[in-house]
ROMAR-313970 format. One line per 10 residues: for each residue x, y, z of C-alpha. Coordinates in nm, 2 decimals, always signed. Example, Ala and Ser with C-alpha at 12.3 -4.5 7.8 and 13.67 -1.06 7.14 Angstrom:
+1.23:-0.45:+0.78 ~ +1.37:-0.11:+0.71
This chain:
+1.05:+0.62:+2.64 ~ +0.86:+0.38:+2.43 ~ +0.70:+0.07:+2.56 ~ +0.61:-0.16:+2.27 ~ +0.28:-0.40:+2.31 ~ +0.12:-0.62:+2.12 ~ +0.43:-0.82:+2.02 ~ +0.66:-1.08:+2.19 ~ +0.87:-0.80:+2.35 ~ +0.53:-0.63:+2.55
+0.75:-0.55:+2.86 ~ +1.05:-0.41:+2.69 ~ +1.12:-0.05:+2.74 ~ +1.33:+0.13:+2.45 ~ +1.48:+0.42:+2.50 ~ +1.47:+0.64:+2.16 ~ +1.49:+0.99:+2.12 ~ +1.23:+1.19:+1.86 ~ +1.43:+1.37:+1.61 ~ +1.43:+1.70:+1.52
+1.26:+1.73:+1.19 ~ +1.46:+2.03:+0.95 ~ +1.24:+2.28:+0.78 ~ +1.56:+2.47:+0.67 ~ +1.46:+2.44:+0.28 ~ +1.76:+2.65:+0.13 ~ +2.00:+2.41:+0.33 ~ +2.05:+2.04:+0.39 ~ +1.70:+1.99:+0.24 ~ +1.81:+2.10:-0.11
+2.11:+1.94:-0.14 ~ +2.18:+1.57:-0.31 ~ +2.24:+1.35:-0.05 ~ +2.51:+1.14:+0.03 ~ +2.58:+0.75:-0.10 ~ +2.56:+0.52:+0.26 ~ +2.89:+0.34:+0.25 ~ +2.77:+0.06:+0.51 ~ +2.40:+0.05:+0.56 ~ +2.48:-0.24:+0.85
+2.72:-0.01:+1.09 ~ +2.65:+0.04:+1.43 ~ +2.57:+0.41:+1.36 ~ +2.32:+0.33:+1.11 ~ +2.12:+0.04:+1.28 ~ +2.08:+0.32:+1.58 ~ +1.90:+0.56:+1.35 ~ +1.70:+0.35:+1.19 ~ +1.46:+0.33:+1.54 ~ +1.51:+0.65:+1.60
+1.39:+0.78:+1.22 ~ +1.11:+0.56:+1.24 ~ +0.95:+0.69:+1.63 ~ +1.00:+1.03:+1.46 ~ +0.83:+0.95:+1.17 ~ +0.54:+0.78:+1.35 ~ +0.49:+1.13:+1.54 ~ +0.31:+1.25:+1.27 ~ +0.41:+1.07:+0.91 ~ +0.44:+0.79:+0.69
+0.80:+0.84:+0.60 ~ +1.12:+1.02:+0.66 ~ +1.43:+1.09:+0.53 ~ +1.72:+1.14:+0.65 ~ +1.79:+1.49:+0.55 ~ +1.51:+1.57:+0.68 ~ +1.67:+1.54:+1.02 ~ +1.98:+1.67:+0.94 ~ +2.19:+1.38:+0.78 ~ +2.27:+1.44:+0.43
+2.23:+1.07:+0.36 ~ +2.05:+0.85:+0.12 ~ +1.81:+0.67:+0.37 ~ +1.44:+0.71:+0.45 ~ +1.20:+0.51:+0.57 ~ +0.83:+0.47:+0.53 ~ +0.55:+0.25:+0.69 ~ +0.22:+0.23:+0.45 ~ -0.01:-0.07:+0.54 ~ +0.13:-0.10:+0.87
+0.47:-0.22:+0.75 ~ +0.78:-0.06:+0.78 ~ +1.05:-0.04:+0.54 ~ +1.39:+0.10:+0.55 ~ +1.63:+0.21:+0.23 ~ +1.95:+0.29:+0.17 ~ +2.08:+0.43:-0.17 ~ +1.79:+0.40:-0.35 ~ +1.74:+0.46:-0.74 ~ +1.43:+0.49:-0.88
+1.46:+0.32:-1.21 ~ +1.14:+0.33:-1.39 ~ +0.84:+0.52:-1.40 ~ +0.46:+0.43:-1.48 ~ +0.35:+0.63:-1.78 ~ +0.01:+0.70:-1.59 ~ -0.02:+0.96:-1.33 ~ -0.25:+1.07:-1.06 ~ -0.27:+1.41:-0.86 ~ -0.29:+1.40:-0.49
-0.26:+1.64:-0.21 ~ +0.04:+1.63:+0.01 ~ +0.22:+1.77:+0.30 ~ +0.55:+1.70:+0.47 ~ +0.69:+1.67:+0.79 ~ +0.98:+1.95:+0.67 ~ +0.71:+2.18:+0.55 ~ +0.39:+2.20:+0.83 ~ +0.05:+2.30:+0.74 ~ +0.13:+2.32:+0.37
-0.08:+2.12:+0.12 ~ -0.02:+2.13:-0.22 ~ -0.19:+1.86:-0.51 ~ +0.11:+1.71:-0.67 ~ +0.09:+1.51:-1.01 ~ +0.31:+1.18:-1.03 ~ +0.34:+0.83:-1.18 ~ +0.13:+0.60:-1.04 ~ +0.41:+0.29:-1.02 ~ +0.75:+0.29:-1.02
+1.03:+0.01:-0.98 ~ +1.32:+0.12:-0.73 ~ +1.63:-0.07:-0.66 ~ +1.80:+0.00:-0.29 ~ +2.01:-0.16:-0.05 ~ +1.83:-0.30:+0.23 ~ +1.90:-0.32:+0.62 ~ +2.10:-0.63:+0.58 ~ +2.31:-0.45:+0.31 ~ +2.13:-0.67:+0.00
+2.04:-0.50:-0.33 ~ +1.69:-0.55:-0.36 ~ +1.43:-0.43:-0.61 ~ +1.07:-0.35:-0.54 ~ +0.78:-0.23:-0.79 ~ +0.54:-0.02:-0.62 ~ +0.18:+0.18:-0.72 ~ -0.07:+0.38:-0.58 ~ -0.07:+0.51:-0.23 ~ +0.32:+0.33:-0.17
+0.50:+0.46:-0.49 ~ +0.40:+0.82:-0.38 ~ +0.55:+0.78:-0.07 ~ +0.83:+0.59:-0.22 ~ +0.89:+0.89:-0.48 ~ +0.80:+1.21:-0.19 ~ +1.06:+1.05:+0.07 ~ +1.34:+0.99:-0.31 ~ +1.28:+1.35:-0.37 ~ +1.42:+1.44:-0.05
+1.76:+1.26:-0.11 ~ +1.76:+1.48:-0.47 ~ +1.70:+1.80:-0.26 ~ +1.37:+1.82:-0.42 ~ +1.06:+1.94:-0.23 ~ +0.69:+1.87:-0.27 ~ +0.64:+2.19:-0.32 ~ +0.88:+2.24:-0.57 ~ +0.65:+1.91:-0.83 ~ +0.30:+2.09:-0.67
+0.04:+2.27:-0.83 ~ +0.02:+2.65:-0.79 ~ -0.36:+2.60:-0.67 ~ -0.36:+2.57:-0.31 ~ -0.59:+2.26:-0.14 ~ -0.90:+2.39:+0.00 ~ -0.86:+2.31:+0.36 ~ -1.14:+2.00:+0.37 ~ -0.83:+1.81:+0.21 ~ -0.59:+1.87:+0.52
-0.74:+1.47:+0.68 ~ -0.47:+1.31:+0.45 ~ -0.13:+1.16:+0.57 ~ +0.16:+1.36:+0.60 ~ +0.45:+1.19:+0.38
């Protein structure tokens, strides 16, 4: 049970359950995901809490594979706002890159410095089923481009570095 303060519903209760998050990397993880045919059903505005608590647990985004759907969803909160996608293509990339250490919910107590673009533009279809677009860089296009990878059945550790993060590192977010 969750009891939300700090906003106009402070003596709601919801009732959500914490997904299990998959670390079964040769299955679900590593397959393309599926196209969401109706990002406004009933089924998908119930998983849309649910994937967010879970996330919260311990991350700033999730995808839906990573709790067993072989969908194209994920959502992420970075700045404390949340944002939710469906069917997302990432369209263009920033010719500059950075390196940063990551880990992942689907892969615990693994870090590995990954290299990618610092901005990209993605179009997706958003809770309300609207196409939108949004350009992101820095801290938000990583996440935006960890939590895409997961709908490709790409892993972190597949874009990482062989060198492993000395453990100092380990204070940074789990994507």
């Amino acid at each position: 049970m969750v009891i939300r303060s700090g906003s106009a519903h402070d003596n709601l209760k919801v009732m959500l359950d914490i997904l299990t998050v998959s670390n079964d990397s040769e299955g679900i993880l590593r397959r393309r995901a599926a196209k969401v045919d109706d990002p406004t059903s009933d089924e998908m505005r119930a998983l849309i809490p649910e994937m967010i608590e879970t996330m919260r647990e311990d991350g700033v985004g999730l995808a839906a594979p990573q709790i067993g759907r072989s969908i194209r969803l994920f959502v992420v909160e970075v700045d404390g706002r949340v944002s939710v996608y469906f069917n997302p293509v990432i369209v263009r990339y920033s010719e500059e890159r950075s390196v940063t250490e990551e880990g992942c919910l689907s892969v615990p107590g693994v870090w590995k410095n990954v290299s990618r673009p610092e901005g990209i533009r993605m179009e997706y279809t958003d809770i309300n089923g609207k196409r939108s677009t949004i350009d992101a860089g820095g801290f938000l296009a990583r996440v935006l481009q960890h939590e895409y990878d997961h709908l490709e059945g790409i892993l972190f550790t597949d874009r990482a570095d062989t060198e492993p993060v000395d453990d100092t590192l380990k204070n940074a977010y789990v994507i």
